[in-house]
N, C-alpha and C positions, 0 to 999 in steps of 0.2 A: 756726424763729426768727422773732418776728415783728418787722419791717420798721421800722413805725410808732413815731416818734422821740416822739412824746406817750406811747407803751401804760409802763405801769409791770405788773410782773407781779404776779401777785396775792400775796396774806399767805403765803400756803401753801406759795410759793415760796421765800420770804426765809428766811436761816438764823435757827436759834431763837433766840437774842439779839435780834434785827431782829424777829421774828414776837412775841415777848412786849411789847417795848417798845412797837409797836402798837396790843396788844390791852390791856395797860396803861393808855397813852391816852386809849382809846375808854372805859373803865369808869370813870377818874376827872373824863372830861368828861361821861360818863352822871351822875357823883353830883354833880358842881357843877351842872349844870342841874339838878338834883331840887331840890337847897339851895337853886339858886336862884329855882326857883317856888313852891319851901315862903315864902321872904321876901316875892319880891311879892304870894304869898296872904295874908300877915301882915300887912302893908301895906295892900290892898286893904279888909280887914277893919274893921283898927285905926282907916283916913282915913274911915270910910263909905263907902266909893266901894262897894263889896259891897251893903250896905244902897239904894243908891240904883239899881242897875241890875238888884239879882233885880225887883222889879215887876214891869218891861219884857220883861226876857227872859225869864220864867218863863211869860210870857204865850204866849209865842211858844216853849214848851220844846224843840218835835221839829225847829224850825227853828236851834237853838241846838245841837241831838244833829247834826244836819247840817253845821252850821258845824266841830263837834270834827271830826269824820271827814275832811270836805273839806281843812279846814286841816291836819291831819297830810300825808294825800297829797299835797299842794301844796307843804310847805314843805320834806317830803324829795326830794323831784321837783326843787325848784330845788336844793336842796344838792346833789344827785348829778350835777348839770350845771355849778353855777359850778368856775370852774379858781381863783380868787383865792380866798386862804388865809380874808383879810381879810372878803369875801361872805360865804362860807359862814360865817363865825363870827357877820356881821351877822343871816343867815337864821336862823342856830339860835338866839340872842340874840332876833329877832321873835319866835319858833317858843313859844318859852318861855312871853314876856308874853301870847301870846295865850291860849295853855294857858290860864294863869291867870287871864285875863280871863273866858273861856267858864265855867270851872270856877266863877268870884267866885258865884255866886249859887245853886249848887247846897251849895258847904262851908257859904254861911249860910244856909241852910234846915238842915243836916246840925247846924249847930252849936247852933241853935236849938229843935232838936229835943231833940236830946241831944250836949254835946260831945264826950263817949266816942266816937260812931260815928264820926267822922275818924279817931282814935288807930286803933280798930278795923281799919278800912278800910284806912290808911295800913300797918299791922301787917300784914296777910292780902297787902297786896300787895307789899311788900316781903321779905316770909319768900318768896312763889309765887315772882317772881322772881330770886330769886339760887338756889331752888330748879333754876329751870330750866334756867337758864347754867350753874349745876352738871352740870347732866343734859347738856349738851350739851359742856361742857368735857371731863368725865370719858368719855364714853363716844368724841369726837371724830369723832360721824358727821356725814355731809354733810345739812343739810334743805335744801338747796335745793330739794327735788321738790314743798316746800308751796307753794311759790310762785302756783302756779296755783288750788292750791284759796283761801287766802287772796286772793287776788284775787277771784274769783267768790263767796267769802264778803262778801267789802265791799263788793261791789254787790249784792248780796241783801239787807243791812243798810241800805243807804241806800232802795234799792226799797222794802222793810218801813217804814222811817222816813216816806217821803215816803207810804206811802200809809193809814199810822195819821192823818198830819194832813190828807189829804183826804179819809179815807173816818171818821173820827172814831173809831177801837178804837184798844183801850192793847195796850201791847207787852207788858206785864204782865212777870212775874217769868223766867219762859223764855228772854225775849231775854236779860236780863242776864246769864243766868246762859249761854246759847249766846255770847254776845260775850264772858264774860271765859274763854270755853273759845277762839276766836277771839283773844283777845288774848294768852293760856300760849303757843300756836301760835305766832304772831307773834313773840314774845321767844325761841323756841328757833330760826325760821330768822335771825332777825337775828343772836343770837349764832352759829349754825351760818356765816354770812356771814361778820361779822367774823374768826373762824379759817379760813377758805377761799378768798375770793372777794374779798374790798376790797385795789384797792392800798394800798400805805404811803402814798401822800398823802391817803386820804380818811377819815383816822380821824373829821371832825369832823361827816360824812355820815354815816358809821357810828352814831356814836355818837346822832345826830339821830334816825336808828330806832330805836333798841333805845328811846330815850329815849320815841318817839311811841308806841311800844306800850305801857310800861308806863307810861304817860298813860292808854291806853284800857283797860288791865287796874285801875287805879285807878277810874275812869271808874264800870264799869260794877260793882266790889265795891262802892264808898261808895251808889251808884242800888240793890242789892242790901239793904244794911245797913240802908239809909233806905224802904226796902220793908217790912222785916221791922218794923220799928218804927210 
């Protein structure tokens, strides 16, 4: 038994009532962040403010592919460590606008191109993942053991990133398409997480991942979409 008057025990523990309400939680604070980056992308769009910062950052694109990645690890890093309900709903709340922010100047290139390819993109990634959570709800195996290889995959991807902008080669179509195999990954250990391994008070950390990968499962189908075109 353990001791530690802070330990909460994990999901997997809690009787099924207590473990569904949870995991519950975590998917309908996973779809109000989606809703509500879909707005501030609408937003973004509608004010010009999209229009006015692709220039800038598109100049600087693989420095922008670095910021995504950084700011996911960063902002589920401090969620899984604040103890206040109130932070960590501040962090995911950041977490979001910044999504949206990095993402402002790739949708208007996407949209500009052809406005279909969002719908597209938005569509492939949305059917993947709930495909996935399915796969991992229904069968209820443990992925914790990805852990390590998705770790060493994202700093292989940032290595790769950082050294197309210093040695000037394109990532070309392969990466995209190894990152949103990389990001499928990702969305089945987080949801393998959620059913195993998160206390009951961190649904809103939980849900901050599941939420940051299928960001970068998005990410890298719309860079795909916008490839093929």
């Amino acid at each position: 038994m353990n001791q530690n008057v802070n330990y909460m025990a994990p999901v997997s523990a809690l009787s099924t009532e207590d473990r569904s309400t949870f995991i519950w939680k975590c998917y309908a604070h996973v779809v109000g962040a989606i809703l509500t980056f879909a707005a501030v992308s609408i937003y973004l769009f509608t004010s010009g403010i999209s229009e006015a910062i692709a220039a800038p950052m598109l100049s600087n694109w693989f420095l922008v592919l670095g910021a995504f990645i950084i700011s996911g690890m960063a902002a589920t890093h401090v969620a899984h460590r604040i103890q206040s309900k109130g932070m960590q709903y501040a962090a995911f709340g950041a977490f979001v606008f910044i999504q949206a922010l990095i993402f402002a100047p790739m949708l208007y290139v996407a949209y500009r191109m052809e406005p279909s390819i969002i719908d597209s993109a938005a569509g492939v990634t949305i059917f993947g993942s709930v495909g996935l959570v399915a796969v991992a709800m229904i069968t209820r195996r443990d992925f914790s053991f990805l852990r390590g290889l998705l770790f060493w995959i994202g700093i292989l991807a940032l290595v790769a990133i950082a050294g197309s902008l210093l040695f000037g080669f394109n990532l070309g179509t392969w990466f995209s398409v190894a990152m949103i195999g990389f990001a499928g990954a990702a969305v089945l250990y987080d949801t393998s997480n959620i059913m195993h391994h998160y206390p009951q008070d961190k649904y809103v950390a939980a849900s901050m991942q599941l939420f940051a990968s299928i960001a970068t499962m998005f990410w890298y189908i719309l860079r795909l979409f916008m490839a093929r075109d």
